[in-house]
N, CA, C and O of each residue as an XYZ file, in Angstrom:
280
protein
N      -3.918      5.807     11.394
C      -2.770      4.929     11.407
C      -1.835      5.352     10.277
O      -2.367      5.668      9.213
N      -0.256      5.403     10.400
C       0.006      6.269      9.436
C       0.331      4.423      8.462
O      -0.107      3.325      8.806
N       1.271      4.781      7.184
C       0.973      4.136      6.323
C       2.330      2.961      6.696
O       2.467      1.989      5.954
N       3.223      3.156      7.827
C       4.302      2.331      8.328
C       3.699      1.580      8.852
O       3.781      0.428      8.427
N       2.669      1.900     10.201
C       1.965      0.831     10.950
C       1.233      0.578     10.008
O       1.077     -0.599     10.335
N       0.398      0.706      8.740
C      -0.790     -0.194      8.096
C       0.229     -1.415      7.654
O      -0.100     -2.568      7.932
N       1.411     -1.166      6.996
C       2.152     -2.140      6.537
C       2.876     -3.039      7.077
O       3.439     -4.021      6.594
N       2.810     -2.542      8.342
C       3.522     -3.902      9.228
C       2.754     -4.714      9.947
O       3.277     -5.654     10.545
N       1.039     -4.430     10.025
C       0.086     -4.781     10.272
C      -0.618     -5.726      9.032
O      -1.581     -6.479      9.175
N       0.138     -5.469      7.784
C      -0.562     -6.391      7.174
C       0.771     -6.762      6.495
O       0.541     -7.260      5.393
N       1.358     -6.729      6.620
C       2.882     -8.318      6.657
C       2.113     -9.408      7.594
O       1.821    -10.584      7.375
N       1.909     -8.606      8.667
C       1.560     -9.719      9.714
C      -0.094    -10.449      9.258
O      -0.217    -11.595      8.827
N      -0.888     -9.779      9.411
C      -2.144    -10.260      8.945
C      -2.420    -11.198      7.468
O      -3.356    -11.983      7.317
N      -1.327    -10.881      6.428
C      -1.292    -11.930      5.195
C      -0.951    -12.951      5.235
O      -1.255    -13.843      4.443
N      -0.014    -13.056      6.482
C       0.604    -14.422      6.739
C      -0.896    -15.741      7.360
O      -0.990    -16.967      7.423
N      -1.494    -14.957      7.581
C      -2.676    -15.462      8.263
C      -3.785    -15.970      6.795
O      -4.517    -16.956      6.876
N      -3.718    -15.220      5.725
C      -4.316    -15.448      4.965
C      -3.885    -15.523      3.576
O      -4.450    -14.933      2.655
N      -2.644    -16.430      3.434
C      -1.851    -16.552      2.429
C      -2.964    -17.098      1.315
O      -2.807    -16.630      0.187
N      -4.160    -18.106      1.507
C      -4.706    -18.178      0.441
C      -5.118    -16.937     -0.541
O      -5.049    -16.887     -1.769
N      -5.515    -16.064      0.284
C      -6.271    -13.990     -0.751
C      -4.908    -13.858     -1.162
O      -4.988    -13.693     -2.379
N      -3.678    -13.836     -0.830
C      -2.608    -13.071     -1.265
C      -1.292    -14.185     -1.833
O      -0.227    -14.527     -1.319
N      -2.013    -14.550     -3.220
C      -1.098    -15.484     -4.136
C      -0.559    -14.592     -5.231
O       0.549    -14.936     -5.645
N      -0.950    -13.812     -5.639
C       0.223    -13.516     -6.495
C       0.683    -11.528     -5.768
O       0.163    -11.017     -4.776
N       1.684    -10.913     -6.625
C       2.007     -9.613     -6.109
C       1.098     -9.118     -6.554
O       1.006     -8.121     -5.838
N      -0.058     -9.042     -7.565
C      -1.253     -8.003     -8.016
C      -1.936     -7.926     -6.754
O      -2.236     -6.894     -6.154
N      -2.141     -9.038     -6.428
C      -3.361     -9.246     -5.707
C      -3.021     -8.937     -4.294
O      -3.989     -8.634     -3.596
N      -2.074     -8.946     -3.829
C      -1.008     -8.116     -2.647
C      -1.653     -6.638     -2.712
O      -2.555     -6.115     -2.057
N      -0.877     -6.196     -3.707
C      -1.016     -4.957     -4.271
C      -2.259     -4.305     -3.552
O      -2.303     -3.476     -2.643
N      -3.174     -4.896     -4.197
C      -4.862     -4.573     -4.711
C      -5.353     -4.615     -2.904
O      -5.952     -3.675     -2.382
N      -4.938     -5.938     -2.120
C      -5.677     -5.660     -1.547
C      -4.414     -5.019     -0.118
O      -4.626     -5.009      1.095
N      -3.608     -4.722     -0.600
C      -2.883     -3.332      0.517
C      -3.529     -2.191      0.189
O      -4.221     -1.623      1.034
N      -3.375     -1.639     -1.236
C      -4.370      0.009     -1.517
C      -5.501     -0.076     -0.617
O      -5.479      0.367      0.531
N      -6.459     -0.636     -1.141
C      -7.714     -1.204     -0.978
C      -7.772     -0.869      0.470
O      -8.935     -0.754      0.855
N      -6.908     -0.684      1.355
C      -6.947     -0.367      3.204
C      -6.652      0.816      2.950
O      -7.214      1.633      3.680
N      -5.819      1.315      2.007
C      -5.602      2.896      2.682
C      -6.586      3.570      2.562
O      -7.696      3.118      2.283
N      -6.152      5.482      2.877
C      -7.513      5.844      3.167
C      -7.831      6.224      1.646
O      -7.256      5.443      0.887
N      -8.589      7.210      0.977
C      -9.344      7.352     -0.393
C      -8.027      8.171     -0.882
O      -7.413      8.185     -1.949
N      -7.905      8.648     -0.007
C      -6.593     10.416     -1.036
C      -5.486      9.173     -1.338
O      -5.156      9.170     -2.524
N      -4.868      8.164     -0.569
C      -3.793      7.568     -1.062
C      -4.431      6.570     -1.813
O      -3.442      6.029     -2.308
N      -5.501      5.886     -2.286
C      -6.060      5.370     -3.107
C      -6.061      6.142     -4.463
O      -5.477      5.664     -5.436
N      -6.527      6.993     -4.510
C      -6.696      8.013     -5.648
C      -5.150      8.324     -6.086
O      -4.963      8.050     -7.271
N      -4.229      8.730     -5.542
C      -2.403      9.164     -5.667
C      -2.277      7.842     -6.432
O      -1.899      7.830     -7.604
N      -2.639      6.579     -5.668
C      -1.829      5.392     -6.292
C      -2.481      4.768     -8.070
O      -2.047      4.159     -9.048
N      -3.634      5.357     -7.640
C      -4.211      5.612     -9.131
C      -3.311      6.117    -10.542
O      -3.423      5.687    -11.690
N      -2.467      7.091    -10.059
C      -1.589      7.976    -10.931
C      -0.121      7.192    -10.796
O       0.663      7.538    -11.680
N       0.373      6.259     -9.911
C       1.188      5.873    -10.122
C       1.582      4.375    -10.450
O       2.749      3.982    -10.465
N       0.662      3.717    -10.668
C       0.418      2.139    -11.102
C       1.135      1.569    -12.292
O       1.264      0.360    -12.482
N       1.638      2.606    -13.162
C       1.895      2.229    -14.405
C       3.149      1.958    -14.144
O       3.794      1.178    -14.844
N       3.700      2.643    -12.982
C       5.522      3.001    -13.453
C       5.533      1.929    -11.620
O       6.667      1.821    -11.154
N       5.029      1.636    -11.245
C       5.122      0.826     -9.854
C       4.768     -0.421     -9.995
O       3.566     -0.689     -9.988
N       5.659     -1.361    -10.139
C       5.170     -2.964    -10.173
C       5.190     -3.716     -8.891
O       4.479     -4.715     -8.776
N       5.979     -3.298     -7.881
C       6.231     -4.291     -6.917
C       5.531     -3.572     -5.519
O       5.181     -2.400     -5.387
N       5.438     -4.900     -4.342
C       5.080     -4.359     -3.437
C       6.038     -2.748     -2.544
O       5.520     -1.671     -2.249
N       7.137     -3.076     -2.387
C       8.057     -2.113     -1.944
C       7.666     -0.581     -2.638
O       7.198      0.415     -2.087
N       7.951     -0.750     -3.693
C       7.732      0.359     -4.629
C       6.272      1.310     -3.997
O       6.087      2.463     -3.606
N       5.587      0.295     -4.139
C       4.104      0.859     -3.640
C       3.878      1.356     -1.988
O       2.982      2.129     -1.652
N       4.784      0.806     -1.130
C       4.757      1.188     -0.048
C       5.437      2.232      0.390
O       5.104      3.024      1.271
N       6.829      2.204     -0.536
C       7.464      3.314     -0.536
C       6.863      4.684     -0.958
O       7.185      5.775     -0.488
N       5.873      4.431     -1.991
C       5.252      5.824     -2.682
C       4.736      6.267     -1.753
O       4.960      7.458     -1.538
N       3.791      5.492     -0.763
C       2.434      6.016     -0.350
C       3.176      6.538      0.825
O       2.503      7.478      1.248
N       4.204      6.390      1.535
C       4.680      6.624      2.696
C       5.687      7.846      2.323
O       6.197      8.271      3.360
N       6.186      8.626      1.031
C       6.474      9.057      0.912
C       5.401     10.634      0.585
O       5.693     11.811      0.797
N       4.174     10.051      0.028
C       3.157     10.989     -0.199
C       3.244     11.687      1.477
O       3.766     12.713      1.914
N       2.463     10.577      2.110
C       2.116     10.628      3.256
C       2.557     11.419      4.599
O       1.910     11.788      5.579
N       4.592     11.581      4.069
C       5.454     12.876      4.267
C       5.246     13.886      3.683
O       5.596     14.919      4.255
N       4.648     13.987      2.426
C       4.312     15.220      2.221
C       2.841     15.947      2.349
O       2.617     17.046      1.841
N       2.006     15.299      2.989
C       0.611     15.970      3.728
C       0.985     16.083      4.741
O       0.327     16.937      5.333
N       1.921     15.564      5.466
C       2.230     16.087      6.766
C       2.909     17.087      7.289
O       2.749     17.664      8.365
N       4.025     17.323      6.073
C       4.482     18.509      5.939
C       3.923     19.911      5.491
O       4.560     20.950      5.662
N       2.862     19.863      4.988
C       1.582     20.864      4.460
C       0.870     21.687      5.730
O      -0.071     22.453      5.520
């Protein structure tokens, strides 16, 4: 599943479980937490300088253009 459909799959699926997803950490934590290990590990290196959800979706979908382009 690339990393557009994981995220529009879980817009939809949080709404279902707004109690797990109260603050943006915890958003965060448990969006990585689905991808696969290589974009787990990437987002590892970029946590410091990425605070928000967007930011984070944007990275990984931008990685994600570049393994595909490889």
């Amino acid at each position: 599943m690339s990393v557009a459909a994981y995220e529009a799959k879980f817009h939809v699926l949080s709404r279902y479980a707004m109690q797990l997803v109260t603050t943006k950490e915890e958003r965060i934590r448990l969006f990585v937490n689905g991808l696969n290990y290589e974009l787990q590990v990437l987002f590892v290196h970029m946590t410091s300088a990425r605070k928000n959800f967007n930011e984070v979706t944007d990275f990984v979908k931008k990685v994600e253009g570049v393994r595909r382009d490889d």
